[in-house]
C-alpha positions as CSV (number, residue, x, y, z in Angstrom):
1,X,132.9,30.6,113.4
2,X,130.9,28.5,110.9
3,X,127.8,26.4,111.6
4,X,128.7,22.7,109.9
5,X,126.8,21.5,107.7
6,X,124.7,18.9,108.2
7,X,124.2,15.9,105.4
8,X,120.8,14.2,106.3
9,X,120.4,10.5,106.8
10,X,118.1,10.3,103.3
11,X,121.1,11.5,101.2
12,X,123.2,8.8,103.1
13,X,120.7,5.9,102.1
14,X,120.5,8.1,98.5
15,X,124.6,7.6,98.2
16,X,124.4,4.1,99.5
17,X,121.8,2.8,96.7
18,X,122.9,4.6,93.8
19,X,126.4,5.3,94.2
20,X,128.8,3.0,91.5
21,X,132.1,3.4,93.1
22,X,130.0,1.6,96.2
23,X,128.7,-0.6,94.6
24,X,131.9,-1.6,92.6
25,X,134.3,-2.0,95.8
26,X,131.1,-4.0,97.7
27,X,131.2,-6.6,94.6
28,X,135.0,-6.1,94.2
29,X,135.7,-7.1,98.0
30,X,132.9,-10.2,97.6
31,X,134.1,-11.6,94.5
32,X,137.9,-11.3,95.8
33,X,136.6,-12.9,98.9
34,X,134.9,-15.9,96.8
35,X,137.6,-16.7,94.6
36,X,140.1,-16.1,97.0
37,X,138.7,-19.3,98.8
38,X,138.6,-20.9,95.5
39,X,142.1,-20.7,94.9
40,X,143.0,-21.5,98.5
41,X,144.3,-24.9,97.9
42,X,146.6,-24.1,95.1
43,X,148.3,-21.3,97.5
44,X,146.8,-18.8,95.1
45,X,144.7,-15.6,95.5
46,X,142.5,-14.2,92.8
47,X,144.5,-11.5,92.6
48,X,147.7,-13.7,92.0
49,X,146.0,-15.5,89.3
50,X,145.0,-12.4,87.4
51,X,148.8,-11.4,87.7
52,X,149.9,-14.7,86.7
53,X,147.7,-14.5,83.8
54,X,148.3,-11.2,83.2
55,X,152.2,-12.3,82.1
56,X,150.8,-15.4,79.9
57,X,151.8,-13.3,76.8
58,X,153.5,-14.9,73.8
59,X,156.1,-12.6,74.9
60,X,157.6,-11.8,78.4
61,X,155.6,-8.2,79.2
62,X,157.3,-5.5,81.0
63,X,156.7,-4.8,84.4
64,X,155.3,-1.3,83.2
65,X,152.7,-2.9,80.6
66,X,151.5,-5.2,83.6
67,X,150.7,-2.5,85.6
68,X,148.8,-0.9,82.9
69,X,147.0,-3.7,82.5
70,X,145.9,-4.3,86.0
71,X,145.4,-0.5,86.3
72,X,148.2,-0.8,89.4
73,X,151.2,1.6,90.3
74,X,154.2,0.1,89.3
75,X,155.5,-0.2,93.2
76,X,152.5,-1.8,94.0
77,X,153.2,-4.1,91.1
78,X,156.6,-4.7,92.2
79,X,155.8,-6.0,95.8
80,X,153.2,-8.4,94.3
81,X,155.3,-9.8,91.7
82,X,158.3,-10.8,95.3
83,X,156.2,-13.5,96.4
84,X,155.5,-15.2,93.3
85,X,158.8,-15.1,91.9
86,X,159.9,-16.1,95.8
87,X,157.8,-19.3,94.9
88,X,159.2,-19.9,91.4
89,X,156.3,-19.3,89.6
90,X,157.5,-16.1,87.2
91,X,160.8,-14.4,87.2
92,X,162.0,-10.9,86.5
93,X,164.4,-10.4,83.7
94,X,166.0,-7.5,82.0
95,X,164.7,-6.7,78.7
96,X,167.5,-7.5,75.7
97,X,166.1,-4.9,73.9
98,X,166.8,-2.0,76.9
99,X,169.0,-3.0,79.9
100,X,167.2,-0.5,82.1
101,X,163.9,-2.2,81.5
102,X,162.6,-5.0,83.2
103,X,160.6,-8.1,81.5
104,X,157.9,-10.7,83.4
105,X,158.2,-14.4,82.5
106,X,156.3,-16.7,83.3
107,X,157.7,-20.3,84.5
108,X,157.0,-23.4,83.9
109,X,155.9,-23.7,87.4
110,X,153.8,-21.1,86.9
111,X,152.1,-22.0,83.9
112,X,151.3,-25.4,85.5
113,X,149.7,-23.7,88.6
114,X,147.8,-21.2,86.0
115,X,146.6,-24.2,84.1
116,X,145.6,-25.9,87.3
117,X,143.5,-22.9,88.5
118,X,142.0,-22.2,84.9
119,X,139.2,-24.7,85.1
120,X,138.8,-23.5,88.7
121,X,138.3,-19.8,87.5
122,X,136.4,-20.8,84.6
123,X,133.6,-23.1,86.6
124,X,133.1,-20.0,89.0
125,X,133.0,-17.1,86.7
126,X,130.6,-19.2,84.7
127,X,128.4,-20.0,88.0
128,X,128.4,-16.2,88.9
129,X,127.8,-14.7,85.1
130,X,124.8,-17.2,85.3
131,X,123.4,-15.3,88.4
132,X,123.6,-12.0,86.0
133,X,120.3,-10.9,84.4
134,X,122.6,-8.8,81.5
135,X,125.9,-9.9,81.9
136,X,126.9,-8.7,78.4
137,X,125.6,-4.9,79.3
138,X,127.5,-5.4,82.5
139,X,130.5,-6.1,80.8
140,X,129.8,-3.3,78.4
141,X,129.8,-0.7,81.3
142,X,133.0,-1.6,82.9
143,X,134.7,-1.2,79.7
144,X,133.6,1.7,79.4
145,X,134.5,2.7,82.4
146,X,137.4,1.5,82.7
């Protein structure tokens, strides 16, 4: 039988200060958190809004280029997209150009509710970039990572 291994505590407090996936789903779960509350009173999460806007396209996208977008599987996709179309806000069409396919559109409903959130979204993200020292270099990582 093996001895285990043992991983000392250092490398744990190493991993906990230098590690970017950390560090990503740490600011991930806090800035979810924040504009979660923000949204609250519109009956909106943050990540409802960046679906919403995600299908404010000039035209409808399909469900498939949505879940590129928001780097999601598509059956993840598809259960977020049952309450908002539930609340009127987009509905789920098939595509005139293949019947198989599926296209998101947005309604009027939910173009009002994205308008109404917008200047909630904007006056937040502003606040926060503000507490950035480099906020373009930040921005200039992700895409590259992502």
């Amino acid at each position: 039988m093996s001895k285990a291994t043992t991983v000392h505590y250092e490398t744990t407090e190493h991993v906990r200060d230098r590690c970017l996936c950390l560090a990503a789903q740490r600011t991930a779960r806090v800035l979810t958190r924040h504009f979660d509350d923000m949204f609250r009173p519109l009956g909106l999460t943050s990540g409802q809004f960046s679906l919403l806007m995600s299908l404010n396209q000039p035209e409808p996208p399909s469900i498939g280029s949505v879940a590129n977008l928001l780097a999601m599987d598509r059956t993840t996709l598809t259960a977020a997209l049952k309450p908002l179309e539930r609340n009127g806000l987009l509905a789920i069409k098939v595509d005139p150009a293949d019947r198989r396919g599926r296209r998101l559109v947005l309604t009027d409903a939910g173009h009002r509710l994205l308008a109404t959130a917008l200047p909630i979204w904007k006056r937040e993200h502003g606040r926060i970039e503000k507490q950035l020292e480099d906020a373009d270099g930040l921005w200039a990582g992700l895409k590259t990572l992502a």
